[in-house]
VOSE-654664 format. One record per atom (N, C-alpha, C): residue in three letters; x, y, z; atom name; chain; residue number from 1. Coordinates in nm, 3 decimals, always signed. Layout:
N
MIZA   residu        px        py        pz   atome   chaine   num
MIZA      ALA         X         Y         Z      CA        A   NUM
...
***
This chain:
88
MIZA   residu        px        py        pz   atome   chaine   num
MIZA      UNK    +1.663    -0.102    +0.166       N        A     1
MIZA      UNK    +1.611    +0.031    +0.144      CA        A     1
MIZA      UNK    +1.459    +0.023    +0.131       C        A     1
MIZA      UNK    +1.402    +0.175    +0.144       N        A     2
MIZA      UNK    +1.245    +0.153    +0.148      CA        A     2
MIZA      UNK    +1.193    +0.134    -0.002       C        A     2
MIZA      UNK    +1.085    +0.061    -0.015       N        A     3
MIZA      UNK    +1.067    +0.082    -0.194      CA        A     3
MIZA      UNK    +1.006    +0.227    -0.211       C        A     3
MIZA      UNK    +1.043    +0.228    -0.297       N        A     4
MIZA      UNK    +0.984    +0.335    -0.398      CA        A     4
MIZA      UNK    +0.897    +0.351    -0.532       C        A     4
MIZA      UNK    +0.842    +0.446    -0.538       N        A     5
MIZA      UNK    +0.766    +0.436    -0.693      CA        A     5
MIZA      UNK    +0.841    +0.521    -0.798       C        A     5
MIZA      UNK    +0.901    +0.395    -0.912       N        A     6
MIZA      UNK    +0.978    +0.418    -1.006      CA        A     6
MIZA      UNK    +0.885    +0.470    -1.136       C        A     6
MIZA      UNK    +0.914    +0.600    -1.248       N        A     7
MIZA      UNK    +0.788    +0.648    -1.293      CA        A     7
MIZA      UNK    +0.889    +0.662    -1.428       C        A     7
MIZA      UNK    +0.805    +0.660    -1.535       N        A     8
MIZA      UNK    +0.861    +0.611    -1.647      CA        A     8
MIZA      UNK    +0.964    +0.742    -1.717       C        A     8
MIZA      UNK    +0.945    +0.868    -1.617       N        A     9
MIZA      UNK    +1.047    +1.003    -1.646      CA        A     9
MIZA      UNK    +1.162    +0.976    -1.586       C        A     9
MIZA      UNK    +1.167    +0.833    -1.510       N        A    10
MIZA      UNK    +1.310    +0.816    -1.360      CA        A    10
MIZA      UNK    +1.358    +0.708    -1.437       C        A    10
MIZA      UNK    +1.304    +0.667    -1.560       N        A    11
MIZA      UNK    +1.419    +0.534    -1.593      CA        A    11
MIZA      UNK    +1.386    +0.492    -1.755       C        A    11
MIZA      UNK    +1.483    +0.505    -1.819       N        A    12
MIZA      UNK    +1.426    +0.507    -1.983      CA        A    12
MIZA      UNK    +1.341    +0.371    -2.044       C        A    12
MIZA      UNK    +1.217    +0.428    -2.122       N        A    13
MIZA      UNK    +1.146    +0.358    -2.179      CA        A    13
MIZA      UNK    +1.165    +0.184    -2.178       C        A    13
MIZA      UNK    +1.247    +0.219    -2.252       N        A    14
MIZA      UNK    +1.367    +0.055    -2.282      CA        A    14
MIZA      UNK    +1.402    -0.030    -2.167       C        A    14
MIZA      UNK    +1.453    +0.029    -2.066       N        A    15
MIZA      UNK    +1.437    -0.036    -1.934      CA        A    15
MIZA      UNK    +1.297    -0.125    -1.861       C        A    15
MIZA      UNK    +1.242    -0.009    -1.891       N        A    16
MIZA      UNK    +1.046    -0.045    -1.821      CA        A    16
MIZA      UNK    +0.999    -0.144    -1.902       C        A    16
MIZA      UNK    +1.015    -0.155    -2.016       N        A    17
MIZA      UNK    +0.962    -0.299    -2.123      CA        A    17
MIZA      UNK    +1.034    -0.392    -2.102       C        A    17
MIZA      UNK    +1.176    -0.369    -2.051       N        A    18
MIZA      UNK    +1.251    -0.522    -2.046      CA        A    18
MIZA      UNK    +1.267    -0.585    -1.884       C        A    18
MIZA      UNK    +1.195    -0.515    -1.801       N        A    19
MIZA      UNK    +1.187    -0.515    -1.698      CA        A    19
MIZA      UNK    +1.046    -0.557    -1.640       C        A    19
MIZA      UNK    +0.936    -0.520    -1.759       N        A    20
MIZA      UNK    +0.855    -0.530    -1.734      CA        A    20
MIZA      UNK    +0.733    -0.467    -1.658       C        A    20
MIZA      UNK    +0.798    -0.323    -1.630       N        A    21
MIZA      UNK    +0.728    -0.259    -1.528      CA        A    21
MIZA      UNK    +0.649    -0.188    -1.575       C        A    21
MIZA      UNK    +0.524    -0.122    -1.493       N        A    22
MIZA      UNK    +0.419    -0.049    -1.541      CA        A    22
MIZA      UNK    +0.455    +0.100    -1.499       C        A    22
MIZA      UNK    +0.355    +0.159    -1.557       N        A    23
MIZA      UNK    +0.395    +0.348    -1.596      CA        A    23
MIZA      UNK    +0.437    +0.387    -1.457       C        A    23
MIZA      UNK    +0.431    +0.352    -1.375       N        A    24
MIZA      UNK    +0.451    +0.389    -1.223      CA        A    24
MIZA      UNK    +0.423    +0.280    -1.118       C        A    24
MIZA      UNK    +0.561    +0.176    -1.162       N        A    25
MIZA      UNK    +0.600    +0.060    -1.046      CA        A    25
MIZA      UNK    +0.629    +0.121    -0.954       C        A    25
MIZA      UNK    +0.583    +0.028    -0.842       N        A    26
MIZA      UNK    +0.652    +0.032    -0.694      CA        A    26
MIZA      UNK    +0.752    -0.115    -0.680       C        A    26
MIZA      UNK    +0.900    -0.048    -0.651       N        A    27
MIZA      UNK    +0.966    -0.144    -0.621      CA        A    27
MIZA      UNK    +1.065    -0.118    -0.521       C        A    27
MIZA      UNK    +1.123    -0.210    -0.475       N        A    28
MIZA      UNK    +1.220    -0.226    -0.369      CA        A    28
MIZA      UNK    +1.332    -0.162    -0.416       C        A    28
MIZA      UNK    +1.458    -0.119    -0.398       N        A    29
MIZA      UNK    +1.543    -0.097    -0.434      CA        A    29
MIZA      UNK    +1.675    -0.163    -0.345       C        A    29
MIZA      UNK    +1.783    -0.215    -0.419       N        A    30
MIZA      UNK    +1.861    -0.269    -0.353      CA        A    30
MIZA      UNK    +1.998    -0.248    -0.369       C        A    30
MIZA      UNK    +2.092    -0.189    -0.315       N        A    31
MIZA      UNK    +2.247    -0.154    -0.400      CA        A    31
MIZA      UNK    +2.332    -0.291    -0.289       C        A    31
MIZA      UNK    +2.377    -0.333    -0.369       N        A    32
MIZA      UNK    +2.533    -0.406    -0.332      CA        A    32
MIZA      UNK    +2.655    -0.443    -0.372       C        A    32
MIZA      UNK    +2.759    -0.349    -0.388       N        A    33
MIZA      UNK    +2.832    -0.371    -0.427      CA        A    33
MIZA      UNK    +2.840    -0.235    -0.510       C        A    33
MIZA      UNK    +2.885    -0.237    -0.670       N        A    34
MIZA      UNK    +2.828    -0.168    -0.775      CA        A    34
MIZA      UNK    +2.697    -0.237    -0.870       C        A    34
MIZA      UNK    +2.631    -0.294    -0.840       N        A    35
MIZA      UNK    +2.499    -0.391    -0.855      CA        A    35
MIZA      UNK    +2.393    -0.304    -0.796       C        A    35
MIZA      UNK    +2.281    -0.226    -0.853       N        A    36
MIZA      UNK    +2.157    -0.169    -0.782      CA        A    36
MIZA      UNK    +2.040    -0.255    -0.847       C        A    36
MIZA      UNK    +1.960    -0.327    -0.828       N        A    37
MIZA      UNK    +1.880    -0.448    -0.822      CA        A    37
MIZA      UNK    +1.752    -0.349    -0.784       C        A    37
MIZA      UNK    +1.635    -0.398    -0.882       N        A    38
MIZA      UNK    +1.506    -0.327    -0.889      CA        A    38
MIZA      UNK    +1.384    -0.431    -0.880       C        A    38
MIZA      UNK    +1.306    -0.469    -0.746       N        A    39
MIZA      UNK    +1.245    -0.579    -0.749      CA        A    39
MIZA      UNK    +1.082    -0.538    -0.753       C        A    39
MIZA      UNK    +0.996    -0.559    -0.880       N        A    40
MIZA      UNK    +0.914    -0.531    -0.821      CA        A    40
MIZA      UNK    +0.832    -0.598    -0.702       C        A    40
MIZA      UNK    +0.727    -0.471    -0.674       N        A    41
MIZA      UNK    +0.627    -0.511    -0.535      CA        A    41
MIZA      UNK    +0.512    -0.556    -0.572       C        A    41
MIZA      UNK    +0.421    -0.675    -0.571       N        A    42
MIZA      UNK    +0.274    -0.695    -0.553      CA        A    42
MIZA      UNK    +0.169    -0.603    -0.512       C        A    42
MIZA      UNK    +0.084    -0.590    -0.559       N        A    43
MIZA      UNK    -0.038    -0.428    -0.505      CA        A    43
MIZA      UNK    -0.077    -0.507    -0.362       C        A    43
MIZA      UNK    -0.061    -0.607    -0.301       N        A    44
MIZA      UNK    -0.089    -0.673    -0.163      CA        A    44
MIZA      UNK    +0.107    -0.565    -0.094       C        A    44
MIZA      UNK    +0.206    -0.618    -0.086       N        A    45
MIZA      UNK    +0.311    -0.552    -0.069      CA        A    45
MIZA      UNK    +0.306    -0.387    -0.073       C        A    45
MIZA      UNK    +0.245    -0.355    -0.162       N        A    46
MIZA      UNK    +0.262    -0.186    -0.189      CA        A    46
MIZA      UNK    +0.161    -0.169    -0.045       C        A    46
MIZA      UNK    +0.022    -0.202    -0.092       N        A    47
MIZA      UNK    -0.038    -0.174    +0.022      CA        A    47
MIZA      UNK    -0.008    -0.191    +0.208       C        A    47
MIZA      UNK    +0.051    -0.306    +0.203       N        A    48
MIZA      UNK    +0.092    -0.400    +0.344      CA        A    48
MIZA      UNK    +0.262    -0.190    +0.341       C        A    48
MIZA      UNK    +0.303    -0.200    +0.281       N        A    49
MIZA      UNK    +0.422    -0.095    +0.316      CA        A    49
MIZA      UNK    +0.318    +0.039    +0.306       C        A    49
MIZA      UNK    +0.198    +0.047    +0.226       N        A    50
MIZA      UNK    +0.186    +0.239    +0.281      CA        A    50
MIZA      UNK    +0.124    +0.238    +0.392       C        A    50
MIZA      UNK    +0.052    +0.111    +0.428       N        A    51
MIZA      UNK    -0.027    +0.078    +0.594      CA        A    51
MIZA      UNK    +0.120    +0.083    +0.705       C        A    51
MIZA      UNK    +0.182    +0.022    +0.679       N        A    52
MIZA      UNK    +0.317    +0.049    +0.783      CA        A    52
MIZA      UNK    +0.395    +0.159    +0.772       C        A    52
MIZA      UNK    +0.353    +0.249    +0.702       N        A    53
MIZA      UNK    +0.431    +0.398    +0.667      CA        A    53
MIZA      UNK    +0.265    +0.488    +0.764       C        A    53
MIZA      UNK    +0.192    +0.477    +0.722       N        A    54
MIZA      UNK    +0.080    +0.575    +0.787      CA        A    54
MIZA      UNK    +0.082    +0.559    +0.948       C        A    54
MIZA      UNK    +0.135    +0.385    +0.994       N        A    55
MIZA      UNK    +0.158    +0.394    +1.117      CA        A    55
MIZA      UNK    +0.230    +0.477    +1.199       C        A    55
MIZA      UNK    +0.345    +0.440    +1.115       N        A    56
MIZA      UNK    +0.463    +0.516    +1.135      CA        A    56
MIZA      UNK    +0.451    +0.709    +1.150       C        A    56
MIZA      UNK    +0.362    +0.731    +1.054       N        A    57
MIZA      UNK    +0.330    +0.860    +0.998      CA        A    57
MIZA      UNK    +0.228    +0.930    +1.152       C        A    57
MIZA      UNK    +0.119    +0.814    +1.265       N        A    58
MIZA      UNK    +0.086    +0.855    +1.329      CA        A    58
MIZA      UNK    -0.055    +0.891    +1.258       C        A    58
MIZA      UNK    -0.074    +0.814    +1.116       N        A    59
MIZA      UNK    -0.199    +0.812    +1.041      CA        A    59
MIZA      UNK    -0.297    +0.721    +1.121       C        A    59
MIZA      UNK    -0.365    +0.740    +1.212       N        A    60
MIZA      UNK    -0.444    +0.625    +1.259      CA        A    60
MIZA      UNK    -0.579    +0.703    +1.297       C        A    60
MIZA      UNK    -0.652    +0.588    +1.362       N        A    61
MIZA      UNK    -0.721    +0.635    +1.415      CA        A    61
MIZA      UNK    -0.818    +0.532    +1.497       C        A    61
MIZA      UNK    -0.838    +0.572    +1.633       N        A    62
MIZA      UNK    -0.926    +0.507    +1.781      CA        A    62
MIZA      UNK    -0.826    +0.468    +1.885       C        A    62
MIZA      UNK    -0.833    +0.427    +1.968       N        A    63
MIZA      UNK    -0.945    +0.327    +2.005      CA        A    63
MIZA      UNK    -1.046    +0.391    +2.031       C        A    63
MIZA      UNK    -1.182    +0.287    +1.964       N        A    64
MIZA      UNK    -1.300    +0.356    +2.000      CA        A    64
MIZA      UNK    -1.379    +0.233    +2.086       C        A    64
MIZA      UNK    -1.510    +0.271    +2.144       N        A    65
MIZA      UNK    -1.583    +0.267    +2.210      CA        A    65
MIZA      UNK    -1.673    +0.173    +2.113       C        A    65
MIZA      UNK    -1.767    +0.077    +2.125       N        A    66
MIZA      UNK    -1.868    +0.016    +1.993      CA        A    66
MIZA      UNK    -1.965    +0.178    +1.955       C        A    66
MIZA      UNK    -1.995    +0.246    +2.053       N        A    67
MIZA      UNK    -2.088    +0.346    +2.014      CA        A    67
MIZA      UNK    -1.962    +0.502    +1.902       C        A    67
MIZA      UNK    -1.887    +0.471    +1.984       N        A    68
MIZA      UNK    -1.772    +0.601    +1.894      CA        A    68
MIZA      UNK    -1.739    +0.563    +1.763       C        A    68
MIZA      UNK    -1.705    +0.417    +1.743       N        A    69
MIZA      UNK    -1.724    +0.325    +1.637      CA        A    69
MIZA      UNK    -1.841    +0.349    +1.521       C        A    69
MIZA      UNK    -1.947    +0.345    +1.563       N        A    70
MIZA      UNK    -2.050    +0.361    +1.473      CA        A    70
MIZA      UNK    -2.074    +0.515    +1.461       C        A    70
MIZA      UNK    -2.018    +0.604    +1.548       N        A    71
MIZA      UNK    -2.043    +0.727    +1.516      CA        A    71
MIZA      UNK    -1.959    +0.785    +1.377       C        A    71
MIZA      UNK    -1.836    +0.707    +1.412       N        A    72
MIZA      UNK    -1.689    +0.744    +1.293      CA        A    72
MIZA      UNK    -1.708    +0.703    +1.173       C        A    72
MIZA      UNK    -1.786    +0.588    +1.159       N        A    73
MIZA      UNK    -1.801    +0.531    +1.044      CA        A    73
MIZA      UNK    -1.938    +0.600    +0.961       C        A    73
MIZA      UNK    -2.098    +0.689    +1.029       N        A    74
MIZA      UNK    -2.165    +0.717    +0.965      CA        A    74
MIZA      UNK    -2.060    +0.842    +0.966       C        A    74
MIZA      UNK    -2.021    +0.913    +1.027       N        A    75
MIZA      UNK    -1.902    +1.042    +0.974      CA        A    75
MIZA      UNK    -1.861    +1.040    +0.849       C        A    75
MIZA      UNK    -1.777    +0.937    +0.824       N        A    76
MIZA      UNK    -1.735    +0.901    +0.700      CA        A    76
MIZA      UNK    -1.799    +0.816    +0.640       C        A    76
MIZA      UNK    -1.882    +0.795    +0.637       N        A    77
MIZA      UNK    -1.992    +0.728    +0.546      CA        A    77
MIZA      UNK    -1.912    +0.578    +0.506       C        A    77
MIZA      UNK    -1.877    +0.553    +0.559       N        A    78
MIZA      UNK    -1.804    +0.402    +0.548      CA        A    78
MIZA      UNK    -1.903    +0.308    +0.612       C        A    78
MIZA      UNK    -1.958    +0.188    +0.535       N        A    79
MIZA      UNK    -2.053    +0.119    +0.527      CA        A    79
MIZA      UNK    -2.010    -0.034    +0.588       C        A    79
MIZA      UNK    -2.051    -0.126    +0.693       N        A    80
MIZA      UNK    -2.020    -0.237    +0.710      CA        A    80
MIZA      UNK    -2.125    -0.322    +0.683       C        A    80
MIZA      UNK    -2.037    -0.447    +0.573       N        A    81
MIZA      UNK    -2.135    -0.519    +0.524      CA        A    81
MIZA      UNK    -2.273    -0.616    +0.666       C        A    81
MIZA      UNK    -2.351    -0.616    +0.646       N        A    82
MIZA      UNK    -2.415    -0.663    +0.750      CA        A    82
MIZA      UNK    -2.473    -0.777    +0.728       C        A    82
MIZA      UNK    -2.396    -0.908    +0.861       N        A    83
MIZA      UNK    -2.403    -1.046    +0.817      CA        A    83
MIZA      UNK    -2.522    -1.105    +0.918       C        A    83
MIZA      UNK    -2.560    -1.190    +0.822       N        A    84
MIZA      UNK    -2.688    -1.251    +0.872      CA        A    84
MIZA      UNK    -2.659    -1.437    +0.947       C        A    84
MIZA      UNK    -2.706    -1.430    +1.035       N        A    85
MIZA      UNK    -2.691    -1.591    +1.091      CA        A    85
MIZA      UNK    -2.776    -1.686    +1.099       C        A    85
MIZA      UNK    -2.707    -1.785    +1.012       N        A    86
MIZA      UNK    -2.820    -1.917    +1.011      CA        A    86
MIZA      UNK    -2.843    -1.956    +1.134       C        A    86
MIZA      UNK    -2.928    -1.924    +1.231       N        A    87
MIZA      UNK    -2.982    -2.037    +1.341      CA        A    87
MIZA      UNK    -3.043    -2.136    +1.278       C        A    87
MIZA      UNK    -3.033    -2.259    +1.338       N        A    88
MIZA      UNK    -3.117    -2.355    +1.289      CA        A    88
MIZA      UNK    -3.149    -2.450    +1.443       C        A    88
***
């Protein structure tokens, strides 16, 4: 199943401390059997699944051009660090 974000109104107090989870985990969910299994996700995992959901979602954006590129990015004011090269 897809994970989900489990929020401390979806599962009693007592659970979340012995489980360990924070005010609003993201976890996997798993049923087998009569067994439903709650795994949490890593903030690398959460992220790596809402990037493959926005794909999915048709959240994207380019292909661009190097010049459409630099146009999109002063648009959104999104800054690339700018690296310098040792010639020697």
């Amino acid at each position: 199943m897809s994970p989900v974000t489990i929020k401390s109104k979806d599962l009693p107090k007592i659970l979340h401390q012995k489980a360990g989870l924070a005010a609003s985990a993201f976890v996997t969910v798993r049923f087998e059997k009569n067994l439903i299994t709650l795994t949490p996700q890593s903030a690398l995992e959460r992220a790596i699944t809402e990037g493959l959901e926005d794909l999915r979602q048709g959240r994207t954006y380019g292909p661009f051009t190097a010049k459409q590129l630099d146009t999109f990015l002063d648009k959104h004011k999104i800054g690339i660090a700018k690296r310098t090269r040792n010639r020697t």
